[in-house]
C-alpha positions as CSV (number, residue, x, y, z in Angstrom):
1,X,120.3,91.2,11.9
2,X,119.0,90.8,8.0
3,X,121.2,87.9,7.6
4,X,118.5,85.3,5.8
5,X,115.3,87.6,5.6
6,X,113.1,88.0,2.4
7,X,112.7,91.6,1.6
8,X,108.5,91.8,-0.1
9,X,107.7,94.7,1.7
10,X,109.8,97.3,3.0
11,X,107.3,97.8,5.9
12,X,108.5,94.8,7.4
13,X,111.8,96.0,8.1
14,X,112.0,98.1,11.3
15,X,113.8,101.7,11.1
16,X,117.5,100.5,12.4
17,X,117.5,97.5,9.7
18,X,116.9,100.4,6.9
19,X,118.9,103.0,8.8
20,X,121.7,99.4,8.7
21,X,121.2,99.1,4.6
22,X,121.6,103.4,4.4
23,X,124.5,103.4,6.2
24,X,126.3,101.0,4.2
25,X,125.2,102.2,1.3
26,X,126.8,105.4,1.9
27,X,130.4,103.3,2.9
28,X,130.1,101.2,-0.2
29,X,129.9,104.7,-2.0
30,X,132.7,106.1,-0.3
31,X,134.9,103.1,-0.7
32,X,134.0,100.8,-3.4
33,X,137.2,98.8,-3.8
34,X,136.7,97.9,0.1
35,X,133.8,96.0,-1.1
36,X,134.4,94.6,-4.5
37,X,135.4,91.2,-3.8
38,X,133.1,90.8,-0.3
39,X,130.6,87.9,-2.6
40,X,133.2,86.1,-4.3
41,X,131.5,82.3,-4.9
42,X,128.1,83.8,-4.3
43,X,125.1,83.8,-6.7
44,X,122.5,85.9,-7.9
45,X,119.4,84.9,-9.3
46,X,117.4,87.3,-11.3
47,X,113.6,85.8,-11.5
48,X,112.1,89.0,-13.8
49,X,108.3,88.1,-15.2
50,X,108.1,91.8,-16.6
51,X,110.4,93.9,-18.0
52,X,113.0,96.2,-16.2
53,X,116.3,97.9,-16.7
54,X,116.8,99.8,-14.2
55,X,116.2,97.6,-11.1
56,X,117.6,94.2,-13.0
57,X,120.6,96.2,-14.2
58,X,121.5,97.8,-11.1
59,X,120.8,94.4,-9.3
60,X,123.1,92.4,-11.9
61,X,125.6,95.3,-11.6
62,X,125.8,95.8,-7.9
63,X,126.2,92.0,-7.6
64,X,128.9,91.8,-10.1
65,X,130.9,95.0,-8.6
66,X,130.7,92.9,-5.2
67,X,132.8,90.3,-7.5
68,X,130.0,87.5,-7.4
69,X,128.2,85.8,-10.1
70,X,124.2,86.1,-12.1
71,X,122.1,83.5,-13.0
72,X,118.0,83.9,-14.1
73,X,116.0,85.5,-17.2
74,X,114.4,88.5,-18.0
75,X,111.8,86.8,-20.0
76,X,109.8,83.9,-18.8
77,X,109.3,82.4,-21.9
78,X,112.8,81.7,-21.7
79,X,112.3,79.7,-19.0
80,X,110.6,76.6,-17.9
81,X,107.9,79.2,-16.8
82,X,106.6,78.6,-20.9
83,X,105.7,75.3,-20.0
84,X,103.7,75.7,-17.1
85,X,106.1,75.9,-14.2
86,X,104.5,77.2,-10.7
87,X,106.1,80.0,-9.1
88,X,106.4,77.6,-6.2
89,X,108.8,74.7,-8.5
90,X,110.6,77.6,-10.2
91,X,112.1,79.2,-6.7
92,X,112.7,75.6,-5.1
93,X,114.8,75.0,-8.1
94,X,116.2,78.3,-8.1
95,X,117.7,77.8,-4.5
96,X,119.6,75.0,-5.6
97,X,121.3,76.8,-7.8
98,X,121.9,80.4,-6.0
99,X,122.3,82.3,-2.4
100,X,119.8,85.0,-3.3
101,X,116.7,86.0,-5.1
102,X,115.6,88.9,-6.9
103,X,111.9,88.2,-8.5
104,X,109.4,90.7,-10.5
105,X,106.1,89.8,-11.0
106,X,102.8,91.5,-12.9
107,X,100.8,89.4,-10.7
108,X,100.4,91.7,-6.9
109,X,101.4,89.2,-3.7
110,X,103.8,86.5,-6.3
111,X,106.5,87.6,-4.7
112,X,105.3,87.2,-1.0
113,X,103.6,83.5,-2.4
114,X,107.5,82.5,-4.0
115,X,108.9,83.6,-0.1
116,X,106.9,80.7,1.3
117,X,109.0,78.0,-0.9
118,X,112.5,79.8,-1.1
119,X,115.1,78.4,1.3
120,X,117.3,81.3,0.3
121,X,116.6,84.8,1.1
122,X,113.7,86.5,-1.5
123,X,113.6,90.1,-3.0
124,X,110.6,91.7,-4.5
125,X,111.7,93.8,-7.3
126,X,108.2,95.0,-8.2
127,X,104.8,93.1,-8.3
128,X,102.1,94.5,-10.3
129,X,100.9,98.2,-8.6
130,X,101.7,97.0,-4.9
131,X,105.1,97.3,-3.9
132,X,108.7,97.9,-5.2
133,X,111.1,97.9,-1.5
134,X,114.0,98.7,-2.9
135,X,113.5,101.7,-5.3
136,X,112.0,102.8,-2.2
137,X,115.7,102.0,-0.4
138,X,117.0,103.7,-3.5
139,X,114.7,106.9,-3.2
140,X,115.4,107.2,0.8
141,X,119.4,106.9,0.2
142,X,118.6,110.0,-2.5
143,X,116.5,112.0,0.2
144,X,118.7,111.2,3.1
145,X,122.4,112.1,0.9
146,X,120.7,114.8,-1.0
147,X,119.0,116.4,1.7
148,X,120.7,115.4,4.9
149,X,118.1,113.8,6.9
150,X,114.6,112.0,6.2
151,X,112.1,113.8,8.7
152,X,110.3,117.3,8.0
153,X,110.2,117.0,4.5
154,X,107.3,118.0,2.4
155,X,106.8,115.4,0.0
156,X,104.7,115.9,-3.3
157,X,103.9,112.8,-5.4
158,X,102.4,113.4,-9.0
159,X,100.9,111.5,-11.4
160,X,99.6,107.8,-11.2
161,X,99.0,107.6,-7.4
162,X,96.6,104.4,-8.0
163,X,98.9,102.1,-10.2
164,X,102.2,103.6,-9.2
165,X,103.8,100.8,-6.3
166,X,107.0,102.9,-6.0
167,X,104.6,105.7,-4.6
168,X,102.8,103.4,-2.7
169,X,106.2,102.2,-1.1
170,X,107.9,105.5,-0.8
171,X,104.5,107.0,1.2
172,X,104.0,104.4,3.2
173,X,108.4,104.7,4.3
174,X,108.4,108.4,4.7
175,X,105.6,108.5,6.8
176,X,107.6,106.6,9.4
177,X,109.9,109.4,9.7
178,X,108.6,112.5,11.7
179,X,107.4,115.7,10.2
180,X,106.1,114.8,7.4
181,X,103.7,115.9,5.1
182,X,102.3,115.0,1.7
183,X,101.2,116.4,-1.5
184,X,98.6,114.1,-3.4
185,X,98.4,115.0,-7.1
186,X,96.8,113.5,-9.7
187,X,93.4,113.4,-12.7
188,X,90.9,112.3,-10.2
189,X,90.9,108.8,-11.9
190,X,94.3,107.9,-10.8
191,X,94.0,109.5,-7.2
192,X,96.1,107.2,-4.4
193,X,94.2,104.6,-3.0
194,X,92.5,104.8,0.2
195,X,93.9,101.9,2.1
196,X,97.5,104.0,1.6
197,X,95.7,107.3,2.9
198,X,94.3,105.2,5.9
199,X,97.8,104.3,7.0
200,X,98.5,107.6,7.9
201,X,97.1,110.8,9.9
202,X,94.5,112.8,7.8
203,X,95.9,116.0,8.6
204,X,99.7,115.0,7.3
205,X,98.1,115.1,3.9
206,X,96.3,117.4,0.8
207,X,95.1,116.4,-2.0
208,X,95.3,118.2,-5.2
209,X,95.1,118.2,-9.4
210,X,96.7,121.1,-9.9
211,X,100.7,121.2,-9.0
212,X,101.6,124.6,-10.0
213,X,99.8,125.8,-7.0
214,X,101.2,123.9,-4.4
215,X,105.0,124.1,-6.1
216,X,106.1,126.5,-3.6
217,X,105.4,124.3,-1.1
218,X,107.5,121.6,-1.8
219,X,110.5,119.7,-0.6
220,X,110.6,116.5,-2.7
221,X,108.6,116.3,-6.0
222,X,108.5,112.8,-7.1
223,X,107.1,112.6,-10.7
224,X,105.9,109.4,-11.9
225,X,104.5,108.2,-15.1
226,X,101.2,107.1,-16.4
227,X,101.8,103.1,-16.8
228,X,99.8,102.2,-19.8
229,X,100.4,98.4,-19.2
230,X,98.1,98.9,-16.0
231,X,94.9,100.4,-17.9
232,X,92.3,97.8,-19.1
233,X,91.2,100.6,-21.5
234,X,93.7,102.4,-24.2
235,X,91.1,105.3,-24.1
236,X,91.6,106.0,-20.6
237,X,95.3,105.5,-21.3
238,X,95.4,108.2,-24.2
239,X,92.8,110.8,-21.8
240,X,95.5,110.9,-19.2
241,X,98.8,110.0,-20.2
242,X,99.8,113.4,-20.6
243,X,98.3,115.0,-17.6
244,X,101.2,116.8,-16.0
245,X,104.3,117.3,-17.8
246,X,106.7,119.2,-15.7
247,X,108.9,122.1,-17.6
248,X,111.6,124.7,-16.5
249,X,108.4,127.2,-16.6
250,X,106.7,125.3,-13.9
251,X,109.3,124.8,-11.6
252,X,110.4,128.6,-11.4
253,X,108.8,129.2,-8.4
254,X,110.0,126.5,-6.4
255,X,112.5,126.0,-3.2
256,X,116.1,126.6,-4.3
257,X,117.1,123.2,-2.9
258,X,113.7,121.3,-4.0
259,X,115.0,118.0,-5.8
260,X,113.0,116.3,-8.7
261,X,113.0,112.5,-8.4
262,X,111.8,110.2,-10.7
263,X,111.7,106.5,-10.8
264,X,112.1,106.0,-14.5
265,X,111.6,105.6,-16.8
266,X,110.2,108.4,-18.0
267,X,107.6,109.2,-20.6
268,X,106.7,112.8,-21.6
269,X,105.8,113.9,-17.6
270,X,109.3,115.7,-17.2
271,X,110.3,117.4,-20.2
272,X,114.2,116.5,-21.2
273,X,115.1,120.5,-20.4
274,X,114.4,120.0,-16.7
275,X,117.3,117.8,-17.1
276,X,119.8,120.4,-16.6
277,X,118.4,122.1,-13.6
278,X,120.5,121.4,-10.7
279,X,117.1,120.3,-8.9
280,X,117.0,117.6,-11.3
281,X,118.3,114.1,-9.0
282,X,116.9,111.2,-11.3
283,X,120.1,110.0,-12.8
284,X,121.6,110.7,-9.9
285,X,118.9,108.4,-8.3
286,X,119.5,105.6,-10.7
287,X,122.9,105.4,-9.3
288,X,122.2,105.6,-5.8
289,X,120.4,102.3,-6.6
290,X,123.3,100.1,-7.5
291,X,124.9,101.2,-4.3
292,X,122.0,100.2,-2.1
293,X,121.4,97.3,-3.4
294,X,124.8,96.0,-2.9
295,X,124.3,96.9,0.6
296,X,120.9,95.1,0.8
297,X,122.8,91.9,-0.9
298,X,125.9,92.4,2.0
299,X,123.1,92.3,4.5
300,X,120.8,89.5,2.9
301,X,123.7,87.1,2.6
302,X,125.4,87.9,6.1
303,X,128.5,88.7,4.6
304,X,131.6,89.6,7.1
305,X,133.6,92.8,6.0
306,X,136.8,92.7,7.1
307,X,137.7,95.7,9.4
């Protein structure tokens, strides 16, 4: 069913494909050896334009464990990028070389533009402050193992809701699943944009600044940092960075079984005590993306597992 797609927006993948990639992921964690030799002969091309470890780690690493091979940079300048390259010769090139593509980009819609040249299949990993599909794949694999299903959650997202593309993702995902309802915290300045809010129902949503008094309400809290290399103005920057820092103190009056995710990486908003309260899943979540995103490579490339 994925055999061939691009992956730029998770939205274009219906609820069965992603419920497809979820339930693999959980086999390939289950049984790893099963799949450690499934992409033998295959390549991976790693097109990253701004930096990343997690999400080029965990793609190099998942490919790797599924016994294939890497090619790409994590710095254009290393690349015939330095000299002017388009986008559009770079991923022609690139799909003479490899079976799949993994690109991140500062620039919002260079993925979707590179998808248009690419005769193999195309993976935004991050453009600018629009989307990020697969640490959303990575955040619902957390919610669905951690907390056994994906519907009636309430969700609480804090911090940069305007720059932040992994909440912009993970929103607009969960809200396909029924029951839900969201928490929108942040400084006023950084609320989430409205086009996101206009995607779903008014009443599924509140908006806040203040988390300690909605703590008690929540299911998922998903922290997120203030990304200073999205601010035109270091001033701004400095005025907010620090505008909610999560400690032990703050999260006493929350759900036994809330979780605390975090994309990473982290800044000061989740102070390193929180760490080792079992609510705390953000390591945890790291991992869970390495196994879904061999499962989204399985898919991508149409490989056969042997029953």
């Amino acid at each position: 069913m994925l055999k061939g797609k691009h992956l730029i927006d998770l939205e274009e993948f219906s609820l069965d494909e992603i419920r497809e990639i979820l339930d693999l992921s959980k086999e390939i964690i289950i049984n790893p050896e099963r799949y450690s030799d499934v992409c033998k002969g295959k390549v991976l091309a790693t097109l990253f334009y701004e930096p990343s470890t997690r999400t080029r780690f965990s793609f190099e690493v998942a490919m790797l464990r599924l016994g294939g091979s890497i090619i790409g940079f994590s710095d254009p300048n290393g690349s015939s990028v330095s000299k002017g390259e388009s986008i559009a010769d770079t991923i022609r090139t690139i799909a003479c070389y490899a079976d799949l593509a993994v690109m991140r980009h500062p620039k919002e819609g260079a993925p979707k533009l590179a998808s248009k040249y690419s005769t193999i299949p195309l993976v935004n990993a991050g453009d600018g402050g629009h989307h990020h599909p697969t640490q959303t794949l990575t955040d619902l694999l957390t919610i669905n193992s951690l907390k056994g299903k994906l519907s009636s959650h309430t969700v609480a997202v804090c911090g940069d809701l305007k720059f932040g593309r992994t909440v912009h993702s993970l929103v607009k995902a969960m809200n396909k699943y029924e029951n839900t309802k969201f928490i929108f915290i942040s400084p006023p300045e950084l609320k989430i944009p409205e086009y996101i809010k206009d995607e779903i129902d008014s009443n599924s949503y509140i908006e806040t600044t203040n988390l300690e008094e909605v703590i008690d309400d929540i299911d998922i809290l998903y922290m997120t940092r203030v990304q200073k290399e999205r601010f035109f103005n270091e001033e701004d920057y400095l005025r907010l960075k620090d505008s909610y820092v999560l400690t032990k103190q703050k999260i006493e009056k929350s759900k036994k079984d809330m979780i605390i995710m975090h994309p990473l990486p982290r800044v000061n908003e989740i102070a390193t005590e929180v760490d080792e309260d079992s609510k705390s899943v953000y390591f945890d979540q790291a991992k869970f993306g390495m196994f879904v995103r061999m499962a989204l490579i399985i898919k991508l490339l149409g490989v056969e597992i042997d029953a």
